[in-house]
C-alpha positions, 0 to 999 in steps of 0.5 A: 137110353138107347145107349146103355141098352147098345152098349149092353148088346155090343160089349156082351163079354164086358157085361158078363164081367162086370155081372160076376164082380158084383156077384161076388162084391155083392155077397162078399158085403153081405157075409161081411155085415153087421148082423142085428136083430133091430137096427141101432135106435137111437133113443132119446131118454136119459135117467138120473139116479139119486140115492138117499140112504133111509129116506122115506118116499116122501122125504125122497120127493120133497129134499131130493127129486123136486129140486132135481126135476125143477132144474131138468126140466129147463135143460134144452130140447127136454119134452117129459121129465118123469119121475118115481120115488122110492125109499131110499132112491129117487129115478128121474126119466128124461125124454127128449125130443126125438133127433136131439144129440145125445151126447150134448144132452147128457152133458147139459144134465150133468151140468144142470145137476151139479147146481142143485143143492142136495142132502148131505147123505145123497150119493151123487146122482148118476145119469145113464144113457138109453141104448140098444146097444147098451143091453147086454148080447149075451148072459152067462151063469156061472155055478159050482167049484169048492165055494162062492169065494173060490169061484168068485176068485175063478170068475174074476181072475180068469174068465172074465179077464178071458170075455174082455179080451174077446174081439168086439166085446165093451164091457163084462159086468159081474153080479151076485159074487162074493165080497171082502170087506174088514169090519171094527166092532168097538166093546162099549164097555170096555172103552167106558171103563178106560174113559175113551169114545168110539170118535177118539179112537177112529181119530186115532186109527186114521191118524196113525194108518197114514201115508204122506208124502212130503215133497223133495227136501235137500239133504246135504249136497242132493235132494231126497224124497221123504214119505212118512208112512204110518205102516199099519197095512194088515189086519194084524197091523191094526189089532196091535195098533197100540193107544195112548191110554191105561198104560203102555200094554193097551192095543186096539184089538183090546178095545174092539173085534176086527175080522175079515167078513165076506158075504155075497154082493147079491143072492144069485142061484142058477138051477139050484145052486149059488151062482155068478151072474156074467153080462157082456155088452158088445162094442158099438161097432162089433156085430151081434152075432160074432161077439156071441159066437165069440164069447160061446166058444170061449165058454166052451173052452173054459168049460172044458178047462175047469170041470167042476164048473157049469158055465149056463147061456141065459141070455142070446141075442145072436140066435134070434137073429141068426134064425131071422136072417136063416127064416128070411133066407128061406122065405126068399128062396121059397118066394123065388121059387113061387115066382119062377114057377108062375113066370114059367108057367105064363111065357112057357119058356125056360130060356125066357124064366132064366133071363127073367128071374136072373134079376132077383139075385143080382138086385139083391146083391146090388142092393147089399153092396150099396146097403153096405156102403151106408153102414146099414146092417143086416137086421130083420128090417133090411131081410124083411124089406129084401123078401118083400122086394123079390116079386118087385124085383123081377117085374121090369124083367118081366115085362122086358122080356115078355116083350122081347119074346112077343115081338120075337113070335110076332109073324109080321114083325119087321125087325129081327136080331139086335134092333129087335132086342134094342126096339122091345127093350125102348119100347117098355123103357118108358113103362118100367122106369115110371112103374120103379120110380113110383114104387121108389117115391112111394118109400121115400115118405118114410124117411121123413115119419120122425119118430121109432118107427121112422129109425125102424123103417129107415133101412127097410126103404132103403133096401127096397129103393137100392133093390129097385134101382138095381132092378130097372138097370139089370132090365135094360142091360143084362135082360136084353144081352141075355134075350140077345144071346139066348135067342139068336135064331129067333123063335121057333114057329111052333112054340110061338103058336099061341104068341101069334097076332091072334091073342089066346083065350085067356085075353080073348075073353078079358077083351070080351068082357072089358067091351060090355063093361065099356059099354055099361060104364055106369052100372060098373063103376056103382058096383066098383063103389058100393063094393069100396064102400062095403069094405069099409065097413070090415075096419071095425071088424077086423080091429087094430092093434099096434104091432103083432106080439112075438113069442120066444120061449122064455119068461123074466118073472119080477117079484116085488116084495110087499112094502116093509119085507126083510131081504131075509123073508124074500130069500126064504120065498125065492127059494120055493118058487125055485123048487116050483119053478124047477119042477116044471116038465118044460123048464130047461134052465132057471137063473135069478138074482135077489137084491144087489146089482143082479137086477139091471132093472131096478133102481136102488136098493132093492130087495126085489128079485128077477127070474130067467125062466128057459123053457124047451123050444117046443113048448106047447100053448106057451101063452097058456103056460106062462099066465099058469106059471105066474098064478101059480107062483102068486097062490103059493107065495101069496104075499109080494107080487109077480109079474111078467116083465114086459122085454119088448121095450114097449114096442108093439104087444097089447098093454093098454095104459093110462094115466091120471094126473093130479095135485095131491094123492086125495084128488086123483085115489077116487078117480083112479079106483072108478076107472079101475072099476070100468075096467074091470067090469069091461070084457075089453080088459084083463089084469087090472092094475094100478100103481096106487096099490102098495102102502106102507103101515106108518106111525107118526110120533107126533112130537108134544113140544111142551112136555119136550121143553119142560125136559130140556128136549128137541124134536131134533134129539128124539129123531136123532135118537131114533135114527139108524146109521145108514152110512159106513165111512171107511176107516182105512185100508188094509191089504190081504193076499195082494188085495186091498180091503176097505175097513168099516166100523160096525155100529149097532142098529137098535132092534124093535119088536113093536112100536110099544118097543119104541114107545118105551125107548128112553131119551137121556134129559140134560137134567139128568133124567131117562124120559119114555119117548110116550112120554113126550110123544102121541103115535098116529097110524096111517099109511104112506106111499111105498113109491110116488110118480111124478110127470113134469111136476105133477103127482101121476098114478098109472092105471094099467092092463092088457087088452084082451082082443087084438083090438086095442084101438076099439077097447080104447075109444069105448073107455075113454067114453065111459071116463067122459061120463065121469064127473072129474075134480077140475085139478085131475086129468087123465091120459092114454099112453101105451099102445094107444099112444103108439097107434095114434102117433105111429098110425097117423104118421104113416098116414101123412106118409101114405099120403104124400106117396100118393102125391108123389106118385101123380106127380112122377106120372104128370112128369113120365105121361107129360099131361094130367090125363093119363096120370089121373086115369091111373090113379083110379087103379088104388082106392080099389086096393084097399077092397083086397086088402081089408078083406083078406085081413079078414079072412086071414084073422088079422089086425089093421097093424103098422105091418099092415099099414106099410103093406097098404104103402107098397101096395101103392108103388105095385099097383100103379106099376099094372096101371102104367103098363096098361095105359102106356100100350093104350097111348102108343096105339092112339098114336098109331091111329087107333080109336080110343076104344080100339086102342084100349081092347087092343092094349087089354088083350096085350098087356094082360099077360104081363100084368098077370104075371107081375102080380101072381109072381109079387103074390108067390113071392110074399106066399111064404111070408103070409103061410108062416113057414116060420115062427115069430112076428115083427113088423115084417109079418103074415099081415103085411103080406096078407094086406098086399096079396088081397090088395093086389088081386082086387086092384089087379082085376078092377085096374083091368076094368075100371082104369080103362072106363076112367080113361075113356071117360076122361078122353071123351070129356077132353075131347069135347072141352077142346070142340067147344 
């Protein structure tokens, strides 16, 4: 170690270059990083989505989604297998075990789905992959131009050509444009009368309208390619396609109406007029925040280039994230600043505060490098974890070069110059490595919690272990060149006064005090217990929750139609919330699909629609607002639901869910209601909602099959009767202004106004009679589910609601009693997911976490202090951190949240650093031939200042995180900050008193162990 401080004192010039380039590499990396707003999660879900065009719920269970889940659920690594089932669609959710390759999985299911037989009329299921990554980073509204199609045209042939084009863009995705297609409507009569069927001449288009080629033949001497091509390419080509019936005039325009028809893919409206929704997904590698700004600046360009459009960003992750990493910036800045001015007012130095905080830049800077290096990006866990560190970071600076100048003042101190700096520097070499390395091997638990939360705190140990390492080496290079070259001539007599032999009154009086605690050792250490204990009693009080809820000024507002809506019902209701919605004083912008595409998150076919709702930044009680909105919305379009979508993933928040599971739909409805019940009468709970609510009104024709035999008749012929066309085949292609177009024939779907419209409907007998469908079948009326979930098999229904009190934790335990009471069908079982889920996996983790920190810690202390003593004495220094910590999330009016978990996890490595530093000095002095007591005063009264100023320079570092000198929340939030703050003032005044009472006490006991 002497070495590398030598080296540092000879080669001053070298060491000042060395500095400089990694200033610049340094900052150099850090402008050049990936910036995120989380790090890339990896999520271990797949979806498959199967679509079964007519199909009831339940024929969408039973011929599509069971056969399905029963392969899926053998495929390797598979943990959950969830599923719902709509009309017409089937979702299939697959959870894996966290860690798996992705990639095999989705292979694996593929494979798994090509083996299942299913329905003809089934469209191929598809499967879909979860990625951060995946979602769009920024959504663009289109509106304006001449019509729909000219801007659809304008969309399609220039600006999105244009956004592909776009460095580190992957994909743009249209919705709500305007689409071509060529529809054939036969003339039923007409055909009658010449004696031909709609299947003879759809056999005789596709038969005409060919292009074959038929290989190479040999003509002559040469060989030549021959193609027969039926020539029938435009509209004009097909209505003059002539057939071979009722003479030689007959053409198929005679027999049918063929006509180019366009109509939007989706309904889509940006404030008030039709428009074309646009979403950009980045590539894996490109950052966040240039492929926005990218794609802005190209907006603003076609903006500028075609006037009579209005081109909207509706969706932004880059701004978010350039205002974290500018907040973050600031709070570090204004944290630095908080530390400079406590170190300055301790040492009442300006030379020694330079040395000193010098070390908060260059850590830093290292710390990106190296981050850099790993491919971590800048996210709000990396800022976080780089504000956290600031107070760390400065701590082995301080206690070096506090050091340095005490000896420097010390009247009767021998060495002087070099071997003064190189002696100080050795001497607390020791001290520092311990305190960093403990503080690193705190962190290193974290790498091991599986899991979400593992991925997100990853880069936040990383850049706090790299930013630490640095720290240490910058103590024992630059601290003591710089010291060196600062203090040449030494310190002045005057200004080293009060750093004489004699300590101040500050230390004077701790060592007064310490003594009467020494010698009332008992009647302390109770006190110091009966207080740990009493804090305890705070944990009900203060609550927990999973992670702060965070507020960006805008809403996603669904709107489920009620089972049996027309798309046409839901249009006319969409375009009232818009004028309601509009007419809001702090609305800036509103953009919202119906049906089609324009919904990413809705399955199938949907008549559903999705609101973007952009409010103005200084938008006052936003929460207030937005439950106002969403009664508002449902008073005056009281028919459907709407509801908030949830954009936070699920991670964190206060939505409360459970789930009852069960064999049929009879056994889990009456558990199901009582529970919902509970929780309605429950203060905990607010919004109760089930997923069993929405039904649809059924009839059943309860087939008579002897008055259908007596006819000649079938079941199967009725239901074909009955059945609409729900698939169009495409007939052929015919081609327009250079584009294809796909040819459908038009069938004509019968129109019931009532089920006596049905009833009365006539079936076609082989015998030669019209029979009423009444005839030969009874109608039932019942209900039937308009959507049904399952879990691994099993029929599930959701019970959902959000806590009302930040404590999700107690609301949950009070329930869960309550259910236990019940008296439950031995086939139903019910669950709790959501946040609880969250907190008991999350909190439990961190637990085993904070746990094996702290038996990393003791082991890094046996291994520095090289017996069991000196360690064990140490470690009284933490329970006493969690008295500070519970109180101030108290005072603060904070949850026990994961923010405030990880802060309880640094408070670890900060406050066995005080500890070291103390015990360290109290083992030097025994050595020099003081008596334990002495040696222990001797170390209180010359250590408290360094212990001081660590802690108050790591307390006005995180001041800005805990005063909010910026909006949000997040993991890196005000409880964080609050936990370690109150923690490190309650372990830093007792560290002082009981750490040495532990030690003394220990000492004795060895003593006499080693008399006897």
């Amino acid at each position: 170690m002497r070495s590398i401080i030598k080296f540092s004192l000879n080669n001053k010039f070298a060491l000042w270059m060395i500095t400089v380039i990694v200033l610049f590499a340094g900052l150099y990396s850090g402008m050049n990083m990936k910036q995120e707003s989380m790090p890339n999660l990896s999520l271990p879900y797949l979806s498959v989505t199967a679509i079964y065009p007519g199909a009831s719920p339940e024929a969408v269970v039973e011929q599509v989604t069971a056969p399905l889940e029963q392969k899926l659920k053998n495929v390797e690594g598979v943990k959950n297998v969830t599923s719902t089932s709509l009309e017409n669609a089937s979702s299939i959710m697959i959870e894996f075990n966290f860690g798996q390759d992705m990639t095999n999985a989705t292979n694996n299911v593929k494979e798994a789905i090509e083996g299942v037989d299913l329905p003809d009329s089934v469209n191929a299921p598809s499967v879909a992959k979860f990625s951060i990554n995946s979602f769009p980073v920024i959504s663009l509204s289109v509106a304006g131009g001449e019509s729909l199609e000219a801007l659809t045209k304008l969309v399609e042939d220039q600006i999105a050509p244009e956004l592909e084009g776009t460095e580190g863009v992957a994909s743009v995705a249209i919705s709500g444009q305007y689409v071509k297609e060529v529809q054939l409507k036969y003339k039923k009569d007409t055909l009658a009368q010449l004696g031909l069927t709609e299947e003879n001449v759809s056999q005789l288009i596709q038969a005409a309208a060919v292009k074959v080629p038929l290989g190479i033949f040999e003509l002559g001497k040469t060989e030549k390619s021959i193609v027969v091509d039926g020539r029938v390419t435009t509209i004009e080509d097909l209505r003059s396609l002539p057939l071979p019936a009722g003479g030689a005039s007959l053409k198929l325009g005679d027999v049918a109406d063929i006509e180019m028809v366009g109509s939007a893919e989706s309904i889509s409206r940006t404030n008030g007029q039709e428009s074309i929704g646009i979403q950009v997904v980045k590539a894996n590698d490109a950052n966040t925040v240039d492929v926005v700004n990218a794609v802005k600046d190209v907006s603003k360009e076609l903006q500028e280039k075609y006037s009579d459009i209005d081109v909207e960003i509706m969706l932004d992750q880059g701004q978010p994230i350039e205002d974290s990493v500018k907040t973050m910036l600031d709070k570090a800045i204004f944290g630095a600043l908080f530390a400079v001015i406590i170190i300055l007012l301790f040492l009442r130095n300006l030379r020694s505060t330079i040395i000193s905080i010098l070390s908060i830049p260059l850590s830093l800077v290292i710390g990106i490098l190296v981050l850099k290096q790993f491919d971590v990006t800048l996210n709000v866990m990396t800022l976080g974890a780089m504000t956290v560190a600031i107070g760390r970071v400065v701590d082995d600076s301080i206690v070096v070069i506090e050091n340095i100048y005490r000896r420097m003042s010390l009247s009767g101190e021998k060495l002087r110059g070099k071997e003064l700096v190189l002696e100080a520097t050795r001497e607390m070499f020791l001290p520092i490595m311990s305190s960093t390395i403990v503080t690193i091997a705190v962190f290193l638990p974290l790498a091991t919690v599986s899991g979400l939360v593992g991925q997100l705190f990853l880069p936040f140990a990383l850049t706090i272990v790299f930013s630490l390492l640095a720290s240490l080496l910058v103590a024992i290079t630059i601290v003591p060149m710089m010291a060196h070259s600062l203090f040449k001539k030494g310190v002045k007599a005057g200004k080293a006064a009060h750093h004489e032999d004699k300590p101040g009154k500050l230390a004077s009086g701790y060592r007064r005090f310490l003594a009467a605690c020494l010698r009332h050792k008992i009647i302390t250490s109770v006190t110091a217990v009966v207080v740990l204990l009493a804090s305890f009693l705070l944990v009900p009080v203060i609550g927990v929750s999973f992670l702060p809820e965070t507020e960006d000024k805008y809403m996603a507002i669904t709107y489920s139609p009620a089972p049996g809506d027309r798309i046409e019902d839901v249009e006319e209701r969409a375009l009232v919330a818009e004028k309601y919605l509009l007419g809001q004083e702090d609305v800036t912008t509103l953009q919202y699909s119906i049906g089609g595409s324009g919904n990413p998150l809705q399955q199938g076919s949907s008549k559903g629609g999705l609101f973007y709702v952009l409010f103005k930044d200084d938008t006052k009680n936003f929460a207030d607002k937005k439950e106002a909105i969403l009664a508002d919305l449902q008073s005056q379009i009281n028919v459907g639901e709407w509801k908030e979508l949830d954009m936070s993933g699920g991670i964190g928040g206060n939505t409360f869910s459970l789930s009852v599971y069960g064999e049929d739909l009879q056994d889990i409805q009456p558990v199901v209601n009582q529970i919902a019940e509970l929780m309605e009468k429950s203060d905990s709970f607010e919004k109760v909602e089930t997923s069993l609510a929405k039904t649809y009104e059924q009839y059943t024709l309860v087939a008579d099959q002897q008055k259908l035999s007596s006819y000649g008749l079938t079941a199967g012929q009725l239901a074909m009767a009955l059945a609409p066309s729900y698939t169009r085949p495409v007939l052929t292609t015919v081609e327009e202004d250079g584009n294809s177009y796909n040819v459908y024939v038009q069938a004509d779907d019968a129109v019931y106004g009532s089920i006596e419209d049905i009833e009365n409907k006539t079936l076609q007998s082989p015998l030669g009679m019209a029979v009423p469908i009444k005839d030969v079948a009874a109608v039932e009326e019942g209900t039937a589910q308009s959507s049904i979930a399952r879990e691994n098999g099993r029929m599930v229904v959701t019970v959902e609601a959000e806590a009302t009190g930040a404590d999700v934790s107690k609301a949950s335990s009070e329930l869960q009693d309550q259910i236990d009471k019940l008296d439950l069908p031995s086939t139903v079982e019910v669950s709790f997911g959501g946040v609880t889920e969250q907190i008991n996996e999350t909190f439990t983790q961190l637990g085993i976490a904070i746990l094996a920190a702290i038996a990393i810690v003791y082991l890094v202390l046996v291994l520095t202090f090289g017996g069991a003593l000196a360690p064990f004495a140490i470690m009284f220094s933490l329970p006493f951190a969690i008295i500070g910590g519970l109180v101030a999330l108290w005072i603060a009016g904070e949850t026990l949240s994961v923010s405030a978990l990880m802060g309880a996890l640094m408070l670890i490595g900060i406050v066995v650093t005080n500890a070291i530093v103390l015990v360290d000095r109290v083992i030097h002095k025994e050595r020099e031939g003081l008596t334990t007591r002495e040696a222990i005063l001797e170390a209180a009264g010359t250590r408290l200042r360094p212990i001081l100023m660590t802690a108050l320079a790591t307390i006005g570092a995180l001041l800005p995180l805990v005063l909010g000198f910026e909006s949000g929340a997040g993991i890196i939030s005000k409880g964080l900050g609050v936990t370690v703050i109150g923690g490190l003032v309650s372990s830093t005044l007792l560290t002082l008193i009981i750490v040495p009472i532990a030690y003394e006490v220990l000492t004795k006991l060895r003593r006499k162990k080693a008399a006897e």
